[in-house]
C-alpha positions in Angstrom: 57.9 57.7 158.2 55.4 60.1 158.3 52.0 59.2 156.4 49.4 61.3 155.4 45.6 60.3 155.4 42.9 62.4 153.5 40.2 62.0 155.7 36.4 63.1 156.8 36.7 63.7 160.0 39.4 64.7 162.4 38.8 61.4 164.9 42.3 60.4 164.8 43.1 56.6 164.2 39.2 56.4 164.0 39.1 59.0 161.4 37.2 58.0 157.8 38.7 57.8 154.9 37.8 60.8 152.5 37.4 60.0 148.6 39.9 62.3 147.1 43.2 63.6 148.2 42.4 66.9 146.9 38.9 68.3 148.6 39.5 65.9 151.7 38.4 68.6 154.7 41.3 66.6 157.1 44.6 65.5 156.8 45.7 62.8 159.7 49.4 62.7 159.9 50.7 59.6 161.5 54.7 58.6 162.2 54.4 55.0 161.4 57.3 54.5 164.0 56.3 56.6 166.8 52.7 56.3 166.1 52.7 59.9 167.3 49.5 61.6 165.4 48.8 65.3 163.8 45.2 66.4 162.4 45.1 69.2 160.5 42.8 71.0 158.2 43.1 71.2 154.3 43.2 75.0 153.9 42.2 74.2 150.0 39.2 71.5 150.7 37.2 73.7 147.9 38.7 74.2 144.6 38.0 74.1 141.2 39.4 71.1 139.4 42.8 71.1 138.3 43.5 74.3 140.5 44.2 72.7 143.9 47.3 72.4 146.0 46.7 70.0 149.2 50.5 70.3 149.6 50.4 73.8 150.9 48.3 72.7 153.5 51.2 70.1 154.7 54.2 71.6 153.9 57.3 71.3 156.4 55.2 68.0 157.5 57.9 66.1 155.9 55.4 63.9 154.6 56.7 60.2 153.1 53.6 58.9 152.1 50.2 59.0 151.2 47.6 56.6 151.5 43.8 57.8 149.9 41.2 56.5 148.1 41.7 58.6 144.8 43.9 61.2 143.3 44.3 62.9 139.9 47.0 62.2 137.6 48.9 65.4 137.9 48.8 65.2 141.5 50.3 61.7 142.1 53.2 62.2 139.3 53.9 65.6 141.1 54.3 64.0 144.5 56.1 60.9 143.0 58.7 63.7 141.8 59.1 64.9 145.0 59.8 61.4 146.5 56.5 60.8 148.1 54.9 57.9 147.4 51.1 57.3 147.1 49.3 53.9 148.1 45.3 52.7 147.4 43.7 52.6 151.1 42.1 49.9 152.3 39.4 50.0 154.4 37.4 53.1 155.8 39.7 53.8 158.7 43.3 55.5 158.7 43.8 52.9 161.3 43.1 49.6 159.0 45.0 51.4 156.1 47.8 52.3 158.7 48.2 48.5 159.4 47.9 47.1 155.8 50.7 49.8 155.0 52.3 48.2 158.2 51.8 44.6 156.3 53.0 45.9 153.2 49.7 45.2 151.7 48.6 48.3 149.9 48.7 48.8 146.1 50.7 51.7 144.9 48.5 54.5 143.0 50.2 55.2 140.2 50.0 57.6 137.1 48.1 54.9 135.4 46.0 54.0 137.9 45.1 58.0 138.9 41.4 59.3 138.8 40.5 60.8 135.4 38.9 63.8 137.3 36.0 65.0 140.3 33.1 63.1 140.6 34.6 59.3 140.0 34.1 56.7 142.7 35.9 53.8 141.3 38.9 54.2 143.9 
């Protein structure tokens, strides 16, 4: 499966977690089975709130997960639609969020449990 990673940086399984899935500047693409590994840069990093579309930056990535620190409501339903599912990282690495996803130890994000908005640091 191939899982995305909004991160800071672009330093691979090093890379840092980035607080929201939306204005992340990165996305780190790993295949959990291959462990093969894909950086590429959110075209949509600024946006006004409520108008971005990360997913533009990763379609045909045939992406089956997403692991982040937070995400807005609209966002995670949409992707749950579409069959992606969206975990709570852990950690401030893709790579120790990679291997709790591994461990099946991540919390879903759900609907519920999305960020009310920009600014929030509870995630």
């Amino acid at each position: 499966m191939k899982i995305c990673f909004p991160t800071q940086d672009s330093a691979g399984l090093s890379a840092v977690l980035f607080g929201h899935f939306g204005s992340a500047p990165f996305f780190t693409i790993v295949n959990s089975e291959t462990n093969e590994l894909e950086t590429i840069s959110n075209l949509n990093d600024h946006h006004q709130h409520g108008n971005c579309s990360p997913m533009q930056s990763l379609q045909g990535k045939n992406i089956g997960a997403i692991i982040c620190r937070g995400m807005g409501r609209r966002a995670v339903q949409a992707l749950n639609d579409a069959g992606i599912m969206v975990y709570i990282g852990e950690g401030n690495t893709v790579e120790h969020s990679l291997q709790k996803f591994r461990d099946n130890q991540l919390t879903p994000l759900t609907v519920d449990g999305a960020c009310q908005g920009h600014g929030h640091h509870g995630h």
